[in-house]
C-alpha positions as CSV (number, residue, x, y, z in Angstrom):
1,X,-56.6,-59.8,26.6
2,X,-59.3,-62.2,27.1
3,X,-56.8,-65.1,27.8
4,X,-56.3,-66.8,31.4
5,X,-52.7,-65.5,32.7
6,X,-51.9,-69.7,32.4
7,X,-52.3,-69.8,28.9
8,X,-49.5,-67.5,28.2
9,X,-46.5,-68.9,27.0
10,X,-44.1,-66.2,29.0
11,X,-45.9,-67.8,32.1
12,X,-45.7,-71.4,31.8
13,X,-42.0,-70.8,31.0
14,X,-41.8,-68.9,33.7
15,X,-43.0,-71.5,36.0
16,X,-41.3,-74.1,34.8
17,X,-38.2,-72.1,35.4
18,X,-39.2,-71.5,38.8
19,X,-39.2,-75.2,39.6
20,X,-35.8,-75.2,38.2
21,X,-34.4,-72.8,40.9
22,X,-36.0,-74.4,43.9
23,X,-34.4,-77.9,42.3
24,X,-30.9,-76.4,41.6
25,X,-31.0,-74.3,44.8
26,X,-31.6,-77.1,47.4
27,X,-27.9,-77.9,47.2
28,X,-26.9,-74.6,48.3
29,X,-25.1,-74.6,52.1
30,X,-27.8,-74.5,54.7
31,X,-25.7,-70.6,55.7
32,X,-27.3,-69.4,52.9
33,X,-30.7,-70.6,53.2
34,X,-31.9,-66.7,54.2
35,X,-29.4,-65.3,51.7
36,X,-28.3,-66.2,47.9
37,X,-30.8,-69.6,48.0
38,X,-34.0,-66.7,49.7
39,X,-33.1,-64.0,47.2
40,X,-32.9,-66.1,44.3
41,X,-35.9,-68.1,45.3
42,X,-38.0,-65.0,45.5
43,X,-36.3,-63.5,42.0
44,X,-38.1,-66.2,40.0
45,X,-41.2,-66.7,42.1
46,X,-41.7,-62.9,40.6
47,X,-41.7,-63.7,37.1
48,X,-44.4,-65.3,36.8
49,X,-46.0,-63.7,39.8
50,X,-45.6,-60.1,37.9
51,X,-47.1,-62.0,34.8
52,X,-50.3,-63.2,36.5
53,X,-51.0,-59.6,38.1
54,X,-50.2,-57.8,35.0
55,X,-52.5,-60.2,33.0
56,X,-55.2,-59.5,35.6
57,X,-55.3,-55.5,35.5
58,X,-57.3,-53.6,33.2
59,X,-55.4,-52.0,30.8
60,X,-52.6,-52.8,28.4
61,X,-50.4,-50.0,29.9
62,X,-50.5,-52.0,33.3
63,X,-50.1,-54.8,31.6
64,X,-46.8,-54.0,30.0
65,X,-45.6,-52.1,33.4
66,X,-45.7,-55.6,35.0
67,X,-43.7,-57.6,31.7
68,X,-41.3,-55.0,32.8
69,X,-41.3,-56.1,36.4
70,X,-41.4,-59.4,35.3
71,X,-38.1,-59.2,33.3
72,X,-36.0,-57.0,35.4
73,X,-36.9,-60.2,38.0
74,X,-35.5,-62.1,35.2
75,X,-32.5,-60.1,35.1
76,X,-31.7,-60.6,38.8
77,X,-32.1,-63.8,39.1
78,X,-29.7,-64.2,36.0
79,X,-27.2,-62.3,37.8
80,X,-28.0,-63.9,41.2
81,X,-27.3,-67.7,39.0
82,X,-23.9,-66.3,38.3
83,X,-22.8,-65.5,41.4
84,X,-23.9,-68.5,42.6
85,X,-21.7,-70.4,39.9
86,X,-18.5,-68.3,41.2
87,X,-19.3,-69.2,44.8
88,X,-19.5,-73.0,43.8
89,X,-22.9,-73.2,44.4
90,X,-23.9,-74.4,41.4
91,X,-21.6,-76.4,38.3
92,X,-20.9,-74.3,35.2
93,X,-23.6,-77.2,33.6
94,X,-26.4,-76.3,35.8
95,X,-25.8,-72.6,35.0
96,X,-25.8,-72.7,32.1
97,X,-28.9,-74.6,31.4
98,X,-30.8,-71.9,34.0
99,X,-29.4,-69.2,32.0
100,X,-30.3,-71.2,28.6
101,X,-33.7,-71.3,30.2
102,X,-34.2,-67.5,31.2
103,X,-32.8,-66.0,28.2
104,X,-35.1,-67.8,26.1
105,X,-37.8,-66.5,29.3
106,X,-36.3,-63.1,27.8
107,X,-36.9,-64.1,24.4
108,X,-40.9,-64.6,25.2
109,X,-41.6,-62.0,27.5
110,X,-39.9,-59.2,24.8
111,X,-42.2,-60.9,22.4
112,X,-45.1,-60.2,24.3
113,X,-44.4,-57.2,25.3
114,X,-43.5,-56.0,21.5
115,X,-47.0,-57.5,20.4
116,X,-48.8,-55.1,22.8
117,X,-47.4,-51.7,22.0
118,X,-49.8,-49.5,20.6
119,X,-50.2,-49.4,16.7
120,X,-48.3,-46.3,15.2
């Protein structure tokens, strides 16, 4: 685990999917500026935050505790996408690239976590 949290792949996706949701949330309605547009703000801001940490404890075990933080974040701001595409809040376009985006997140993070369990 010698790597910089930066250099992994699961986190630069991460980030870059966090810039995503502050640019496709900015068009919410100002009423939900401390509701849907807060919660799913903070959902992917802890991606890559639960990354970082995990990547900076000592052991693997922490480590994977944190991917699991990380994508049960991913999950809710998934959900949190949709419901904003049923409010109106966001077209069925910018959803779906979000989701594209965070299942392919998914993809990465299982990957990573799959490469640290312990050999049998």
């Amino acid at each position: 685990m010698g790597k910089s949290y930066r250099d992994l792949v699961a986190w630069q996706k991460s980030m870059d999917l966090v810039t995503a949701i502050y640019q496709v949330s900015a068009s919410f309605p100002k009423d939900e500026l401390y509701g849907l547009t807060s919660q799913l703000r903070r959902a992917a801001v802890s991606v890559p935050s639960n990354i970082a940490e995990g990547q900076g404890r000592r052991g693997i075990a922490e480590f994977r505790h944190f991917l699991h933080l990380a994508s049960g974040s991913l999950m809710e701001l998934e959900t949190q996408v949709l419901i904003a595409e049923r409010l109106c809040y966001l077209s069925s376009e910018a959803a779906n690239e979000v989701l594209r985006s965070s299942a392919e997140l998914g993809r990465v993070l299982n990957g990573l976590l799959n490469s640290l369990k312990p050999a049998s």
